[in-house]
C-alpha positions as CSV (number, residue, x, y, z in Angstrom):
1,X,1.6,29.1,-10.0
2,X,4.5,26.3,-10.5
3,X,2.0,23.5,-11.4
4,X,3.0,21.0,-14.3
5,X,0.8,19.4,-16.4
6,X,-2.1,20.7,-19.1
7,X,-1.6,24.4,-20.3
8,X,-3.8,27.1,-20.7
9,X,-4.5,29.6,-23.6
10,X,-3.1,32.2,-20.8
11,X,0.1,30.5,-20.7
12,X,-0.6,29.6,-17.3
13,X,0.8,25.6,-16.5
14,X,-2.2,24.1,-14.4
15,X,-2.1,21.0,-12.8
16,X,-5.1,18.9,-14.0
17,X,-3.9,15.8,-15.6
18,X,-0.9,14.0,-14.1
19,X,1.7,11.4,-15.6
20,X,2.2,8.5,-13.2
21,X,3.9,5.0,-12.9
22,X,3.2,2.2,-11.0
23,X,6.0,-0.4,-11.1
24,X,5.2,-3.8,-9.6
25,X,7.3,-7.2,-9.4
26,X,6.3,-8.4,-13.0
27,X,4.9,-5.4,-15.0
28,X,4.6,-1.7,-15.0
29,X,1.3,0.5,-15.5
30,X,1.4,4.3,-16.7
31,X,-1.3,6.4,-16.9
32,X,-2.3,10.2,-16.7
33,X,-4.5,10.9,-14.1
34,X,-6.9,13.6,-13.9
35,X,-6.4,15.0,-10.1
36,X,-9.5,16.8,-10.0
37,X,-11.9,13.9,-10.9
38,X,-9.4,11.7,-9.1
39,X,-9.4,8.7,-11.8
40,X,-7.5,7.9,-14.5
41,X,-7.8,9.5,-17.7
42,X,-10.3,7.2,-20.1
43,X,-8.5,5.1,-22.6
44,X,-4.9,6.3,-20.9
45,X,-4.1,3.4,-19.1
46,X,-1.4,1.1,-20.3
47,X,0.2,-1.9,-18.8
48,X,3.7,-3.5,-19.6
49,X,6.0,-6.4,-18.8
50,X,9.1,-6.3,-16.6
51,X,11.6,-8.5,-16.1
52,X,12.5,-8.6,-12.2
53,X,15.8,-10.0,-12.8
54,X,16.7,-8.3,-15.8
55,X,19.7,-6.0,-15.9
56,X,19.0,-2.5,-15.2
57,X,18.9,-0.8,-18.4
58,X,16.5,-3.5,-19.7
59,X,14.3,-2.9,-16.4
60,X,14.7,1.5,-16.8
61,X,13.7,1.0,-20.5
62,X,10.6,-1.0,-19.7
63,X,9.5,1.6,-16.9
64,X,10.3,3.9,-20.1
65,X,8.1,2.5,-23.2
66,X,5.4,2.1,-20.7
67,X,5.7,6.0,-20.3
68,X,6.2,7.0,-24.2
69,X,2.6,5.4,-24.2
70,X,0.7,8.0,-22.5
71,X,0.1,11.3,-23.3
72,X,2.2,13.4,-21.1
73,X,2.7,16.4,-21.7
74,X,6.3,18.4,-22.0
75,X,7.5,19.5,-18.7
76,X,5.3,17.6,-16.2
77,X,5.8,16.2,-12.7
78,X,5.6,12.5,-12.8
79,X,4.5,10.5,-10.1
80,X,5.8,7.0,-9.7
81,X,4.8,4.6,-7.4
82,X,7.7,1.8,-6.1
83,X,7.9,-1.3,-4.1
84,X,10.3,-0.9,-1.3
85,X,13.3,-1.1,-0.4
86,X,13.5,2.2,-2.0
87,X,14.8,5.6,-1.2
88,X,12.3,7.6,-1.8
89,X,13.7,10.4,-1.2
90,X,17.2,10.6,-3.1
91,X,14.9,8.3,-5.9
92,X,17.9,5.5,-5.1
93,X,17.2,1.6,-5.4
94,X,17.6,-0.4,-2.5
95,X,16.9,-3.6,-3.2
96,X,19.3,-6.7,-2.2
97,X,18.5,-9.8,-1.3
98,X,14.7,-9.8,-2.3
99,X,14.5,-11.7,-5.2
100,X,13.2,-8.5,-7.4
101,X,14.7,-5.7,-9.3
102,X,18.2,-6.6,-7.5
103,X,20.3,-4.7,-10.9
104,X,18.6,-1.3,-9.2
105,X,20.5,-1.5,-6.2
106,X,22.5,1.3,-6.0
107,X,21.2,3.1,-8.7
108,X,19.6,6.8,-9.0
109,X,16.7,5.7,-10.8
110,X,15.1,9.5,-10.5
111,X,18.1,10.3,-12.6
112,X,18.0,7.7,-15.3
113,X,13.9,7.8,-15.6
114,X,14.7,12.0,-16.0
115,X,16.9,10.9,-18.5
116,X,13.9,8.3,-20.4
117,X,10.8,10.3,-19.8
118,X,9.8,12.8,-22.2
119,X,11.6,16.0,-20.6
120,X,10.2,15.4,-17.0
121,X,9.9,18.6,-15.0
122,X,10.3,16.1,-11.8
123,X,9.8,13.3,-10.7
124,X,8.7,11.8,-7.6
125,X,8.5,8.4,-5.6
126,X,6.1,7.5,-3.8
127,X,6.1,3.3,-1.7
128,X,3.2,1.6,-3.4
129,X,1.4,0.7,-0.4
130,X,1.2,4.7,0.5
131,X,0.3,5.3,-2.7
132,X,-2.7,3.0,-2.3
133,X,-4.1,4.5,0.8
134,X,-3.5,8.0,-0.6
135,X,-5.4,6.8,-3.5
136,X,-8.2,5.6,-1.4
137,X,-7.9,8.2,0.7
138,X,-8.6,10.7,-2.3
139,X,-11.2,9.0,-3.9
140,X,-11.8,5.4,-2.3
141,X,-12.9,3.7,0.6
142,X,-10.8,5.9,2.9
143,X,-12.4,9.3,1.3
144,X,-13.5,11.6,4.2
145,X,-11.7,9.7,7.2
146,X,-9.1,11.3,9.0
147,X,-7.3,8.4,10.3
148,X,-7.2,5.1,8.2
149,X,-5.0,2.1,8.1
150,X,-4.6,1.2,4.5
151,X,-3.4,-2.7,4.5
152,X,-2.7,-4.8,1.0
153,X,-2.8,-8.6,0.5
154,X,-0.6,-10.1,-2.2
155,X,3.2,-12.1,-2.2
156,X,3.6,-10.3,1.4
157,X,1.4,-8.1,3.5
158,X,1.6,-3.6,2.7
159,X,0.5,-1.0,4.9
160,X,0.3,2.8,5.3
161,X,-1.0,4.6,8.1
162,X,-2.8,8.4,7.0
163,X,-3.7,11.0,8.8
164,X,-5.8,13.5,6.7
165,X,-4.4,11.6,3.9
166,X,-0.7,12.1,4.4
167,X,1.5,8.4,5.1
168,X,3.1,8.6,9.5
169,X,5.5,6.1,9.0
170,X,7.3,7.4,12.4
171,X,6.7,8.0,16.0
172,X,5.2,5.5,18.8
173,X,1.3,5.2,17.0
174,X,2.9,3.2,13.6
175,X,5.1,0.1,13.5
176,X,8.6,0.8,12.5
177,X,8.1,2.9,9.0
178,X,4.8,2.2,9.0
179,X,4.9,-0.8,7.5
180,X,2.7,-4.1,9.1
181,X,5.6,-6.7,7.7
182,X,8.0,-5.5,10.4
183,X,4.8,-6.3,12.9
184,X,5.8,-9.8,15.2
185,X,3.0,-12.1,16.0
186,X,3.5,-15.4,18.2
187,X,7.2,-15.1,18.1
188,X,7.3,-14.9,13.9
189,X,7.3,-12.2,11.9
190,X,4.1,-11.3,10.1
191,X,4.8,-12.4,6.5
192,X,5.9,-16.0,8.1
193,X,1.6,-16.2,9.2
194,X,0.5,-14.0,6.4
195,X,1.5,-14.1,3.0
196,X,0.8,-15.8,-0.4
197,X,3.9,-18.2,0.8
198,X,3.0,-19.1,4.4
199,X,-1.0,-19.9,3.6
200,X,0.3,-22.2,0.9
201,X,2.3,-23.8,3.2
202,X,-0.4,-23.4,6.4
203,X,-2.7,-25.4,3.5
204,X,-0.5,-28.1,2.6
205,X,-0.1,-29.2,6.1
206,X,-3.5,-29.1,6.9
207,X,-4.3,-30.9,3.7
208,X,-1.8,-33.3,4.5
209,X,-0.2,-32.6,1.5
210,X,3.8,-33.8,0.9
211,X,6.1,-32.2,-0.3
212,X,5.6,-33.5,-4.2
213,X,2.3,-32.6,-4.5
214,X,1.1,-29.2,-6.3
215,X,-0.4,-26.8,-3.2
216,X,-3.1,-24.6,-5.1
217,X,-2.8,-20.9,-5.2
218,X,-4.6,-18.4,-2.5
219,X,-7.7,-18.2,-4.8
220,X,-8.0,-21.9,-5.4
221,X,-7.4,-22.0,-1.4
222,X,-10.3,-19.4,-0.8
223,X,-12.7,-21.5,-3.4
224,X,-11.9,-24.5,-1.7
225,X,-13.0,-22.6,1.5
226,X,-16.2,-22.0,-0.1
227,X,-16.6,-25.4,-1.1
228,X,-16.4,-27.0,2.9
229,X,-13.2,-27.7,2.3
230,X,-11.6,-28.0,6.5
231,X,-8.4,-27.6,5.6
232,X,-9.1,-24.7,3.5
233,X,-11.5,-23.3,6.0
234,X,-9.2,-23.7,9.0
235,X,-6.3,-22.2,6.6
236,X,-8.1,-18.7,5.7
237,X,-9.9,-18.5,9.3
238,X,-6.7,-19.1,11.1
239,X,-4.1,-16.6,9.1
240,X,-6.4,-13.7,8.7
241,X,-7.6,-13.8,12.4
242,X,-4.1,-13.7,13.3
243,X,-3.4,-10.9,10.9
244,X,-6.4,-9.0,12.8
245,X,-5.0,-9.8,16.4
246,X,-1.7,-8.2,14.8
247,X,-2.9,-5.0,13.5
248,X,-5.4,-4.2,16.5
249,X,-2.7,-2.8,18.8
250,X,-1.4,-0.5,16.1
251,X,-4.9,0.2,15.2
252,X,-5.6,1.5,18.5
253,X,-2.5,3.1,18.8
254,X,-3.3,5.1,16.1
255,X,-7.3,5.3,16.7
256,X,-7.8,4.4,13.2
257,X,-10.9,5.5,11.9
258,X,-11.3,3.2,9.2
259,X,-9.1,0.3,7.7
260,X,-9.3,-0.4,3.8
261,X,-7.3,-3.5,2.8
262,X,-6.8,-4.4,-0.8
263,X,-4.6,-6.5,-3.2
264,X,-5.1,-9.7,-4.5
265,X,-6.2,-11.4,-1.4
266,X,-9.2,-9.0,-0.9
267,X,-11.3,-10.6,-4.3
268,X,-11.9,-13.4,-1.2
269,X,-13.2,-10.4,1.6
270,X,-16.4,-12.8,2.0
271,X,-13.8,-15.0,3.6
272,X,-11.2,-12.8,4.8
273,X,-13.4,-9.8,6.0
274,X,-14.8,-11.7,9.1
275,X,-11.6,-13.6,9.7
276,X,-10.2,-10.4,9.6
277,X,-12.7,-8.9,12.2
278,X,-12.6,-11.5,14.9
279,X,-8.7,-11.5,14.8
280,X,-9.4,-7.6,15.6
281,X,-11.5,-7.8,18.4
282,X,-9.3,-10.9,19.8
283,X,-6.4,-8.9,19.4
284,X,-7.9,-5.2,20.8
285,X,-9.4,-7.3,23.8
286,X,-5.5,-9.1,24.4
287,X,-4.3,-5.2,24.8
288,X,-7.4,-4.1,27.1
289,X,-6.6,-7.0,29.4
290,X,-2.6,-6.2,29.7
291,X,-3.2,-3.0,30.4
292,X,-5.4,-3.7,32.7
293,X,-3.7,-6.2,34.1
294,X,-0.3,-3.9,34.4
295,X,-2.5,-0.7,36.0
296,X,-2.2,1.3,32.4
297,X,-4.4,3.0,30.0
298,X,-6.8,4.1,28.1
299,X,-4.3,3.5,25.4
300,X,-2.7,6.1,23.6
301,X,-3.9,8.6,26.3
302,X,-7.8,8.8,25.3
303,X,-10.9,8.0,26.3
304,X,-11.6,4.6,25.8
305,X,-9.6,1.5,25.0
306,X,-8.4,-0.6,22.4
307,X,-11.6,-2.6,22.0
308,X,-13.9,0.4,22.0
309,X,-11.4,2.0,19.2
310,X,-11.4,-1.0,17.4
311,X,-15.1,-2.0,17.8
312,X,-15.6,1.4,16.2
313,X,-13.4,1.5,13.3
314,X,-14.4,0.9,10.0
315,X,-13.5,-2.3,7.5
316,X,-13.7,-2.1,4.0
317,X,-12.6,-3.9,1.2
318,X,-10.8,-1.1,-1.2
319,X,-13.2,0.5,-4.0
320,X,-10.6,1.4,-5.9
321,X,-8.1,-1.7,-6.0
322,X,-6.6,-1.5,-9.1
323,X,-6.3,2.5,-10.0
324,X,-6.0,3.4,-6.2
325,X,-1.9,3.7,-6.2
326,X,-2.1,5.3,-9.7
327,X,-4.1,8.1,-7.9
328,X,-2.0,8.2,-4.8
329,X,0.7,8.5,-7.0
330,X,-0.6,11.6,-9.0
331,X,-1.5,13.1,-6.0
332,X,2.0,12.9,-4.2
333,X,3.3,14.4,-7.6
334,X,1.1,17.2,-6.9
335,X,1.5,17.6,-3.4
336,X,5.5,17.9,-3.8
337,X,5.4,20.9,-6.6
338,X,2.3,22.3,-5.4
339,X,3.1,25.9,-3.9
340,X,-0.4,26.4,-2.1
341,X,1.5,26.4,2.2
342,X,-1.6,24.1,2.7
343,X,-0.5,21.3,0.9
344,X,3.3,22.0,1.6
345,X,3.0,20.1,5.1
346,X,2.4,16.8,2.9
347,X,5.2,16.6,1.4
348,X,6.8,14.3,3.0
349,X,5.5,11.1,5.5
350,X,5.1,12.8,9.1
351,X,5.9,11.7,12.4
352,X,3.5,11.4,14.8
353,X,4.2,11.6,18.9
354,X,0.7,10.6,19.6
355,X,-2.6,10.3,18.3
């Protein structure tokens, strides 16, 4: 049938466990994942060091040994799972002037990890906040809903928008790739309210911290929160109900069923989830009342508007955090080798003209 992966007495190549990669700012997991239990194989999972700034054949060779460490078999279709910017695509680094993996720019990655993995049959990229949602799409919080909003919470603030599990990262009902950082909120750009950076920042001022002093992490913010802490409190309240009142509209636009948000952030969802609510129903009733107010809508053409969408969507704290994009990643291998026509339509992220 074309698959890669485990073979049969018959000869036959069937796709049932799936080499994968998932390269982040300071380390790199592989794994083989096992598509049709959608996990991780037990006891394959192995994590390594990178070195952001490292040249790139020190960075390729750590992508590499982390590889030789699973079993993969001969001839397989990896799945690897990148931070942008990335071509996905053409496999090509993009990254310049981002602080991370800045030796890649320029260079075919595919073509040198097809050169390090052990005989590849392909291999395939996939952003890591897509492969995420796809993951928890397959076999996480997102399982079963056609239209989710998959949203992660670490240095900056990821996104992918699925229908029936595929990444829309064009057309009128996503922001501009798909992606939440290139949302604007109050004049500033998303990541300037909501990242690990700004609520550092947001809690020194409200601590009254100077410049010398050492501002605590997100986590030591968050369990300061707990503590009664008002500076803390007012920090975690005020940048996740903003995040909230930015999302809704694209929420609505896209009549999200459910949204799953994960990374690091989300070990503090008794904090952020109902932050993270309000700023969704502030931000859902803010595009009700323009609409109104300018003789438009329902938005995006259906019945209701965007609080009733919102007030109905889902929000869930992943189930999957940390072998969701190892999953998504697997399953985009799959989906770009498989040969079944029903699966040929995911191959790559869609454009929508409406939901």
């Amino acid at each position: 049938m074309g698959h890669a992966g485990d073979t049969s007495d018959a000869g036959d190549i069937v796709m049932t466990r799936v080499p994968v990669l998932e390269i982040g700012g300071t380390h790199v997991t592989a794994a083989l994942v096992d598509v049709a239990a959608g996990l991780p194989v037990a006891g394959s999972v192995v994590r390594g060091p990178v070195r952001a700034d490292a040249g790139a054949p020190e960075i390729l060779d750590a992508f590499a040994e982390a590889a030789r460490r699973i079993a993969a078999p001969d001839g397989a279709c990896w799945g690897v799972a990148m931070p942008g910017p990335f071509d996905y695509a053409a496999g090509i680094g993009a990254f310049r002037g981002i602080g991370k993996f800045e030796s890649l720019h320029g260079v075919d990655v595919g073509a040198e990890l097809r050169e390090r993995l052990p005989r590849p049959r392909a291999v395939s990229f996939l952003n890591d906040a897509d492969a995420f949602a796809v993951g928890e799409h397959h076999s996480g919080a997102a399982a079963g809903r056609s239209r989710a909003v998959c949203v992660t919470l670490g240095t900056g603030v990821g996104s992918s928008f699925l229908h029936d599990g595929r990444p829309v990262t064009d057309g009128p009902t996503v922001p501009p790739e798909g992606r939440a950082h290139r949302i604007t909120v109050d004049g500033l750009q998303l990541e300037d309210v909501v990242s690990r950076r700004a609520i550092r920042a947001r809690y020194a001022e409200a601590a009254g911290l100077d410049h010398r002093a050492e501002v605590p992490d997100v986590g030591a913010i968050a369990a300061l929160a707990r503590g009664g802490d008002a500076g803390a409190v007012a920090t975690i309240r005020g940048c996740f109900t903003t995040l909230g009142r930015a999302l809704a509209p694209w929420c609505a636009a896209f009549r999200a069923d459910v949204m799953v948000v994960g990374g690091s952030m989300a070990a503090s969802w008794d904090l952020i989830g109902p932050a993270l609510r309000a700023g969704l129903a502030d931000g859902a009733d803010g595009v009700d009342a323009a609409e109104g107010a300018n003789g438009v809508g329902p938005i995006a053409g259906g019945a209701g508007g965007a609080g009733a969408v919102v007030a109905a969507m889902g929000l869930r704290a992943a189930r999957r955090p940390d072998d969701a994009p190892l999953i998504g990643a697997a399953r985009w291998a799959l989906w770009q080798t498989e040969d079944h026509p029903t699966e040929r339509d995911h191959r790559v992220p869609a454009r929508e003209t409406g939901a």
